[in-house]
C-alpha positions, 0 to 999 in steps of 0.5 A: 500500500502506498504510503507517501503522498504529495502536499504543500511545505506551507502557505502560499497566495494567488490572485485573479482579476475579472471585470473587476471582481478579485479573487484572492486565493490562499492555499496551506496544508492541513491535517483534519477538518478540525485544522480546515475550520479553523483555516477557513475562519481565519480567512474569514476573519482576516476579509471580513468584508469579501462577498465569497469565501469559497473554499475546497479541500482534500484529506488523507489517502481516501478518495472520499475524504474531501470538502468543497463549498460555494459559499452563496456563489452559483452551485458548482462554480467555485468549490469544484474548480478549486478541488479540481486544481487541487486534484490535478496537482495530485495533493492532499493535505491541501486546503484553498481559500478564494475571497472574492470582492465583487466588482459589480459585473456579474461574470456568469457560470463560466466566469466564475468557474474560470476566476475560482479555477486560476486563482487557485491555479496561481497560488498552487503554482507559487507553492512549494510542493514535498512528498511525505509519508503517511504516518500514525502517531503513537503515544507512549506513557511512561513510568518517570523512573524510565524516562531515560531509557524511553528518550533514549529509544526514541532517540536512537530510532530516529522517531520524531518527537510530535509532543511531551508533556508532563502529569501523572506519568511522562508522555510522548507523542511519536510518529511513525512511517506507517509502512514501519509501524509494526517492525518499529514499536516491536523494537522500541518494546524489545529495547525497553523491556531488555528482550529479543525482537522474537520475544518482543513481538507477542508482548502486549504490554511493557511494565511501566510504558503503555503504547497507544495508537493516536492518530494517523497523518 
């Protein structure tokens, strides 16, 4: 199973201008629909006073999971240019934003199918473009008498540290390749618990560490 996809390095804007109408279009990645909400109202925020906020976005490796919105304009003439664009680049991970301020000329369907699709083209064209790989997130809580021997672990698998944070226990938040998942925390249990890959691979808990599945991105 294919475990890398193509998204954005970061932010990235673009513009069109029609009859005087301008669409600005604003393009980042995201991880949930939670992150493409929040994106979405700091557009809103940040042009309070543009006509449209129309806006598309793409998530994961499931071809369903995905989000395209018109925002008050002719029924598919701005939501579905901009997914189409991000479709066509091959992204996911992707949100577009387009605010239009209205220039008193109404454009008609092509129009605005036209306006929505380059400006979105624009900003998309102006990004940096990576491949990166799908990865779960894994928290690891752990006894504070083996914080040590976790971060060493950690450390030496060369896993990325997502989040740590302190309470009752000592958590880490690490992420994993997802292709690597299996053969990775069945060594960081056989690191930790002092035994074999062999025998590592039918533990199912480790005394002081508990391992749980978190999310994917």
């Amino acid at each position: 199973m294919k475990d890398t996809y193509k998204t954005l390095a970061g932010e990235s804007t673009g513009e069109f201008k029609d009859s005087g109408s301008k669409f600005i279009a604003y393009a980042t990645p995201v991880y949930s629909e939670q992150e493409a909400k929040d994106y979405i109202f700091s557009i809103k925020k940040m042009h309070p006073k543009a006509r449209h906020h129309c806006y598309a976005y793409r998530l994961g490796l499931d071809q369903n999971n995905y989000r395209a919105n018109d925002d008050g304009e002719p029924s598919g003439t701005a939501g579905r240019p901009i997914l189409g664009q991000i479709d066509r680049m091959e992204l996911t991970n992707t949100i577009v934003v387009v605010v239009r301020y209205f220039g008193g000329v109404l454009l008609g369907t092509s129009g605005l199918i036209n306006a929505y699709r380059e400006s979105t083209a624009d900003a998309l064209a102006k990004a940096e473009i990576i491949e990166k790989c799908v990865e779960d997130i894994y928290c690891l809580k752990y006894d504070y008498g083996l914080m040590g021997e976790v971060l060493n672990v950690v450390k030496k698998a060369g896993l990325e540290i997502v989040r740590q944070y302190f309470g009752d226990n000592g958590v880490l938040e690490i992420a994993i390749r997802q292709s690597q998942v299996d053969a990775m925390l069945t060594k960081i249990k056989a690191e930790i618990a002092g035994v074999s890959l062999e025998e590592a691979e039918g533990m199912e808990e480790i005394e002081g560490v508990k391992i749980q599945y978190v999310r994917t991105r």
